[in-house]
N, C-alpha and C positions, 0 to 999 in steps of 0.2 A: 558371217554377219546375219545377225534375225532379222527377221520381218516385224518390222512394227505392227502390232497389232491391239486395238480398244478392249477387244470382248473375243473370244472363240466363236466362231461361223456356223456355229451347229444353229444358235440361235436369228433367228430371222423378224421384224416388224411387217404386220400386215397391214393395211390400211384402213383397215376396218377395226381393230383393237382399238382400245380406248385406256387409258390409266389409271381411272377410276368415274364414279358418278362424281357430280359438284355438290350434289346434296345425298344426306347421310339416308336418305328417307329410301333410296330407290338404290343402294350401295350394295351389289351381291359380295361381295366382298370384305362385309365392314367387320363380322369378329374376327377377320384377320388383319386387318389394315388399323384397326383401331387403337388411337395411342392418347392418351392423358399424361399429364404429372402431379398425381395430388389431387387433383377436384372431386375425383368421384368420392375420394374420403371425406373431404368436409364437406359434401351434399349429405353423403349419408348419415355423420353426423349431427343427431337430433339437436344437439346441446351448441352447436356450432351455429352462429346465425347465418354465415351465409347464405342465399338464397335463392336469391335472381342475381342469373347468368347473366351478364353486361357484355356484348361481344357486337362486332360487325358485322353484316352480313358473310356467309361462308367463310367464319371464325370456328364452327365448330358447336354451337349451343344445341342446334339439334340432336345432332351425334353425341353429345355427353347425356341429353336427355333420353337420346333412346336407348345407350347402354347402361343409364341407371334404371331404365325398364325394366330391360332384359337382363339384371344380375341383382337385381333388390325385390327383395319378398313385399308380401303386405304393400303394394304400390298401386296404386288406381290414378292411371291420366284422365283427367277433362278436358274438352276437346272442343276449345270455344264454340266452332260454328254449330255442334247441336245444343245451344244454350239458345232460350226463346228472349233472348234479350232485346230481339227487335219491336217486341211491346212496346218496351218502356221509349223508343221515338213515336208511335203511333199512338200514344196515350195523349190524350185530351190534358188529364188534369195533370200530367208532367211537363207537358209542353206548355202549359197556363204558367207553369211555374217557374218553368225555365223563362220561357219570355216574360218572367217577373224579377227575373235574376234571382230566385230562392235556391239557397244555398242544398243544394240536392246530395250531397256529400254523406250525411248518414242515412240515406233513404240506399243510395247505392251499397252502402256498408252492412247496413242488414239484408241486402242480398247476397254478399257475399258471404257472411255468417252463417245464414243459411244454407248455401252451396256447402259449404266445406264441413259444416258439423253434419249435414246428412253422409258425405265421402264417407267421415272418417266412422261415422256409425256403421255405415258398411261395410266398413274394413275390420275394425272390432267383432261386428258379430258374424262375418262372414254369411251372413246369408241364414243363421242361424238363429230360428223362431225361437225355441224352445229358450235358448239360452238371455235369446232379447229379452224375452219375457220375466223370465225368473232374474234378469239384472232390474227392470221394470218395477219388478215387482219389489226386488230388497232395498229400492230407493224412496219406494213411497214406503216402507216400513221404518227406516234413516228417518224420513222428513216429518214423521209422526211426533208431537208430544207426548207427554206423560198422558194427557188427558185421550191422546188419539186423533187429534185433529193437525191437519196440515198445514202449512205455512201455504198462504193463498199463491205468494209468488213463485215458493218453490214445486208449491203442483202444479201452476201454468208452467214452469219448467221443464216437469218431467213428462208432461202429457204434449209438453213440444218435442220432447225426445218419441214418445213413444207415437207419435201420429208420424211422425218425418224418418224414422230410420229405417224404411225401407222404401221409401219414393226416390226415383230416379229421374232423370233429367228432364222428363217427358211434363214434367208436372211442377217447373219452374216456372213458366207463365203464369200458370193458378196462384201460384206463391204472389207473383208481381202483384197482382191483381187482387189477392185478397189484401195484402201493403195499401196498395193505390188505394182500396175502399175504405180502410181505415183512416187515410192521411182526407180522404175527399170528406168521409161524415163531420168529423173533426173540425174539419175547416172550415164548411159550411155552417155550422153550430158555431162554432166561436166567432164566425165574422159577419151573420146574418145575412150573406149572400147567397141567390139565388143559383142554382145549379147549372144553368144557362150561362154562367162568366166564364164556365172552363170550356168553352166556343170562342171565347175574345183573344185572346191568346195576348198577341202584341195589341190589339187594339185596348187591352185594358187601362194601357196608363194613359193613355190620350182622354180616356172616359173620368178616370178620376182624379182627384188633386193629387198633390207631390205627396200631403201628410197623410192621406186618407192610404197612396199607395205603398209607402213604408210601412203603416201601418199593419198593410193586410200581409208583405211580404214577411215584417216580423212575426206575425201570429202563424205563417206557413212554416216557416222555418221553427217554432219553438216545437208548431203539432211535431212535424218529420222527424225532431230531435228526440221527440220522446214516443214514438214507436217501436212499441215491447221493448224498449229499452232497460226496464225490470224484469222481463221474461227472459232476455238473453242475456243478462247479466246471469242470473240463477242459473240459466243452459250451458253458459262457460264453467262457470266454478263445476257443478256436475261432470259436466265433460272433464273438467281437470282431473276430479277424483275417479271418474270412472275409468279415464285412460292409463292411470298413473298406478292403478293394481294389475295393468297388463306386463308381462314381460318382453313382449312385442313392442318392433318400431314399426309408424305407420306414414306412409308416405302417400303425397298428390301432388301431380309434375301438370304442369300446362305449357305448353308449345302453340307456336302460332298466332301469335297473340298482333303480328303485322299484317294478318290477312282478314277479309271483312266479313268479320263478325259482328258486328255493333255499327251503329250508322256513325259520319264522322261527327256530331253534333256531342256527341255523348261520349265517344270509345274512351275518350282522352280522359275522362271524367271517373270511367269507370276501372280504368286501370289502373289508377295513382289510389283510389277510395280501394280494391283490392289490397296493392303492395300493404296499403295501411291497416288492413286486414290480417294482412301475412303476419307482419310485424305484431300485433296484439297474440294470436294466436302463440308466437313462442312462449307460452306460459304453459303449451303443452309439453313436457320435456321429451315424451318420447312419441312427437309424431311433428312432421314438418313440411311444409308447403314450399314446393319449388319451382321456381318459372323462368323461361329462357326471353331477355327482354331486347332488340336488336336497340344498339347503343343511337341513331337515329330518335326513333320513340323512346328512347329515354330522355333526350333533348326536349321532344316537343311535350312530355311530360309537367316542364316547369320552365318552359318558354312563352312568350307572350302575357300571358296572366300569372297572378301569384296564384301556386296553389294552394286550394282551402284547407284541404287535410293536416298543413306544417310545411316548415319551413325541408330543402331536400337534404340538408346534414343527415337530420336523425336516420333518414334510411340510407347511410353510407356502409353502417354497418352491416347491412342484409348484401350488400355487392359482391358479387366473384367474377371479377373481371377476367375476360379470357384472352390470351395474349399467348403469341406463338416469339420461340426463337428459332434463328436460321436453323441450328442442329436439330430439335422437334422436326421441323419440315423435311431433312433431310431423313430423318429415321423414318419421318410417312413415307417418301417417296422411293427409298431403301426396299419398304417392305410391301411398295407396290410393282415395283417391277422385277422385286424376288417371283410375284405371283406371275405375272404376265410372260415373263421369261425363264420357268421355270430353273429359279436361282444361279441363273449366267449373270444379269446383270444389276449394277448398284450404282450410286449418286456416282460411286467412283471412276468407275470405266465406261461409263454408258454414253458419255459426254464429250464431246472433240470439242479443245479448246478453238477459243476464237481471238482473231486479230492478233496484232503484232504482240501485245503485253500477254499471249497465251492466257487469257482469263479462262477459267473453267467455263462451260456450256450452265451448270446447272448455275452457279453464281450470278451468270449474265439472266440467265430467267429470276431467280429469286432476287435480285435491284428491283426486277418490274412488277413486284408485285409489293402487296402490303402485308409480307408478311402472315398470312391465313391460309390455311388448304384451299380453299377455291378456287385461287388466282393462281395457284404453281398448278395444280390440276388441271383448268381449263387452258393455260398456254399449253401444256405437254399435249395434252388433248387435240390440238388445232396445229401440233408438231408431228405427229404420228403418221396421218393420212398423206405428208409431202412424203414420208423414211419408208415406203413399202419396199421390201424386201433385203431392207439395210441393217447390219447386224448391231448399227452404235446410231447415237444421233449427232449428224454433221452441224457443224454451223453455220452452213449455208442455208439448212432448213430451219432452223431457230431464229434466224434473222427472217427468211420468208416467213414465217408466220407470227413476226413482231407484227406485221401491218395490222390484221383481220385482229389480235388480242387485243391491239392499243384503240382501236376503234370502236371493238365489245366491250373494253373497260370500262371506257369514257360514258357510253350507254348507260352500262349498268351502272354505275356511278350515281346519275341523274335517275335513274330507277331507284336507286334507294335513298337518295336526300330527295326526292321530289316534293312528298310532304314536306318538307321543310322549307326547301328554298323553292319548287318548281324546274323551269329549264333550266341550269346551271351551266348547259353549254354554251349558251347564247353569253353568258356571263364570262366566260376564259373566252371569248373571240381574241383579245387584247394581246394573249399570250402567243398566237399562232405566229409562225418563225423568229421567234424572241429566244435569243442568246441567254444564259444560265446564268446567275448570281447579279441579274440587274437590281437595281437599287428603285426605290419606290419613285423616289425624285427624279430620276429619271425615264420613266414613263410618260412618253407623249397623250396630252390628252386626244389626239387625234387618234388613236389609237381603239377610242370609245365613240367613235363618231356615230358608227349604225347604233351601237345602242342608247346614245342620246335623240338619235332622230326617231325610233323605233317605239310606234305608240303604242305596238303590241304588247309589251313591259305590264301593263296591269295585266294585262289577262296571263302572263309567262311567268312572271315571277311571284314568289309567296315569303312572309315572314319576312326576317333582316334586310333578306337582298332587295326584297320588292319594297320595304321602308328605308334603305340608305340610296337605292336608286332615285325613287320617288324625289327625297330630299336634294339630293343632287341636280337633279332636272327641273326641279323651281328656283334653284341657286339659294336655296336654302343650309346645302352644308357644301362645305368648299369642297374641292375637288382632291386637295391632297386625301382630305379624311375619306373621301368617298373610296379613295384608292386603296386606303389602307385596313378600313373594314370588309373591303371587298377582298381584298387579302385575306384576313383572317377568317373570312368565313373559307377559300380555298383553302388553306390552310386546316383547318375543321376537314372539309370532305375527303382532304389529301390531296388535292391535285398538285398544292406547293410545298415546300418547306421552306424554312427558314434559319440563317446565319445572322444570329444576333449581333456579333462581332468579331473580328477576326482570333479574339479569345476563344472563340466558341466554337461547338462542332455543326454540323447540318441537321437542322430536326424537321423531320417528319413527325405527324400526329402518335404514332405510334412506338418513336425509339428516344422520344426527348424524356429527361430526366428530369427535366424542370416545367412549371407551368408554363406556360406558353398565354399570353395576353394582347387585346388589341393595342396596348399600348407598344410591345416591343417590336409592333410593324412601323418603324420611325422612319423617317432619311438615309437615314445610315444603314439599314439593318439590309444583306441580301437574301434575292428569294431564288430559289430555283422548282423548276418544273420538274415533278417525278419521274423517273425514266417508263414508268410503265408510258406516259405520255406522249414521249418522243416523237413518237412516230405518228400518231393523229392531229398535233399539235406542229408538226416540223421544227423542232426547236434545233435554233445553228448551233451542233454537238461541235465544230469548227472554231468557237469563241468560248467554251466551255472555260472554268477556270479546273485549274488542275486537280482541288480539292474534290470534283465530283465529275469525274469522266465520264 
């Protein structure tokens, strides 16, 4: 008779080993661990619109971003926080305007104009005087009539080319600020106000009538509309033909774009007037603008206010949503513990089944996650330092280190909806030791009691939850609805799913094939608790219905 055995004993876990970083940024390991299907080809195709990466956090956006770095020619990243963006809060006559509600939409768009036609000049000329010059020079030779004279706009044109294609980030501020003094002369002249109003800020409308202030906000908004708006018109079409006799593709990737760069007043503003930049600029065929956007800030994007740029259809087409399948993850973690254990162990033998039903070790981990390299990463992670000198992973130490994962999810969790909702954990109190597939209807309201008595709600919550709570707490909207928005918003962050009917299967935010709406959180519909939750949340796995053990 053999000896059962997982793995050969040659190999051994140390407790200090790790199975990889959670972010791609600090990864010694990542040209070997690195796995796509398909994305990096339609990033790099110029002709293909898609664009901005749509993913969750530790989906992977980074990691596609920096292997399209590291294997694409002609590529230059911007790197928001050295962009001197934080003028445009400290600006006097932006802040006059904004506390005017003026629509500040193409004032942000010619800066982004600017940004990216100076990249790609960089990247054209490579740093190359001689050549700039003699390109310089056969366009104002092009722009010439019969008689020798230039088309006025098309020589502001090209001496916008030829002043800006070689300035570097360091001298965006100047850019703002020579904008800002165009929009300030302008406005001042057209409106016969004193220079001393862009100190009123909000106090301006108190000071003048309703028609007087419409007024001036129309006249701000017509100046801002029409800045070098004929200059950069002529700078595009040029750049179109200039670019369009290279045989090079030219690429600009931006990452980071959830870290504070921009003050919150603005960021939101500046990011949706960007994408709609991106979008315009596909008229370059052979150079393309790429940005990793986490799916969060693409919510708060066109949440709360309509955005002024369009409606968000039209940029559906720029989306490359990033989406993992269980086999994807399993081939990551294949070829991360090829490394770790010098090709002894894989998804297949590394894993001691657990409980009576013998479920696989690595299945029981991927239930508790959402599907993304992060979260099978960081349980394995926090599974290693219990296995020191064990040659397989038991399931006694995967079950130990459910606790500490399910309690760092829930964290993180709230770390990345915070902008959006705020504390969201104070929000699932309701669910803690709740039974799987309960029905809406049956939710005691007692069950909300701290957080109807809990005044700290404004200051903890934000957006939806802090407006259907609100509403809720004046008896403004009944209690079923309060239940069931509050649903769909878990739902949204993932901490629930949902059983439309006993037709139907379990959806999660991430494996439903159909839209999912606050309407299909009815009486009828059940919800269950994510299993990554289980265990921070105590849910009685004891009343489970059988469909989701």
């Amino acid at each position: 008779m053999t000896k059962k055995s997982f793995v050969p004993k040659k190999f051994r876990f140390t407790k200090y080993q790790i199975i990889g970083s959670p972010d791609a940024e600090s990864d010694n390991n990542f040209d070997k661990v690195f796995i796509e299907h398909g994305e990096l080809e339609v990033l790099r195709d110029t002709e293909n619109p898609k664009c901005v990466i749509i993913g969750r956090t530790g989906s992977g956006k980074s990691a596609l971003i920096r292997r399209l770095e590291e294997s694409t020619k002609n590529l230059t990243r911007i790197q928001p926080e050295s962009m001197s963006v934080k003028y445009l809060t400290n600006s006097n006559v932006l802040g006059y305007f904004r506390s005017m509600d003026v629509n500040l939409n193409f004032f942000y768009k010619v800066l982004w104009k600017h940004v990216f036609i100076v990249e790609l000049l960089k990247l054209h000329f490579s740093e190359d005087i001689n050549k700039k010059e003699n390109i310089i020079e056969s366009l104002y030779n092009k722009a010439r009539n019969k008689f020798g004279k230039v088309n006025p706009a098309k020589e502001r044109g090209i001496q916008y080319l030829d002043n800006w294609s070689n300035e570097f980030w360091q001298k965006t501020e100047h850019r703002i600020k020579e904008l800002e003094k165009q929009a300030e002369d302008k406005f001042l002249v057209s409106t016969g106000l004193d220079k001393a109003v862009f100190n009123l800020k909000g106090e301006s409308t108190k000071i003048f009538s309703t028609k007087t202030t419409e007024e001036i906000k129309y006249k701000a908004e017509k100046i801002i509309s029409e800045i070098q708006a004929e200059e950069l018109y002529e700078v595009i079409n040029i750049m179109k033909d200039l670019l369009s006799t290279s045989q090079k593709k030219y690429y600009i990737v931006i990452d980071d774009l959830d870290k504070e760069w921009a003050s919150p007043q603005i960021v939101y503003d500046l990011i949706t007037s960007m994408i709609e930049v991106i979008k315009e600029f596909q008229i370059f065929k052979n150079a393309k603008i790429i940005i990793a956007l986490r799916d969060n800030l693409h919510q708060m994007l066109f949440s709360a206010k309509e955005h002024r740029g369009g409606q968000r259809e039209k940029f559906n087409i720029l989306y490359l949503d990033l989406t993992w399948s269980k086999q994807s993850l399993r081939e990551l973690i294949d070829k991360r513990l090829k490394i770790i254990s010098g090709d002894v162990l894989s998804s297949s033998n590394a894993f001691e089944p657990i409980g009576k039903t013998k479920e696989s070790g690595f299945d029981y981990i991927i239930d508790r996650t959402f599907l993304r390299p992060r979260d099978l990463i960081t349980y394995l992670n926090k599974v290693i330092p219990l296995i020191d000198q064990k040659s397989n992973i038991p399931s006694s130490a995967i079950k130990k280190a459910e606790a500490r994962y399910s309690s760092d999810r829930l964290n993180a969790l709230e770390d990345e909806w915070s902008e959006n909702y705020g504390d969201i954990k104070k929000s699932c109190d309701f669910l803690i030791g709740m039974y799987n597939g309960f029905r809406i209807k049956n939710i005691d309201e007692e069950r909300f009691y701290s957080l109807y008595t809990d005044e700290s709600y404004e200051k903890s919550f934000k957006g939806e939850l802090y407006r259907i709570t609100h509403l809720w707490r004046l008896n403004k909207m009944r209690y079923s609805t309060f239940v069931s928005e509050l649903s769909y918003i878990l739902y949204t962050v993932g901490i629930i799913g949902i059983k439309k009917s006993s037709k139907h299967s379990i959806y999660f935010f991430y494996n439903s094939d159909e839209d999912i709406s606050i309407s299909d959180f009815n009486s009828e519909a059940r919800l269950y608790v994510h299993k990554a939750f289980y265990s921070v949340l105590k849910i009685n796995v004891k009343a489970l219905e059988d469909t989701y053990v």
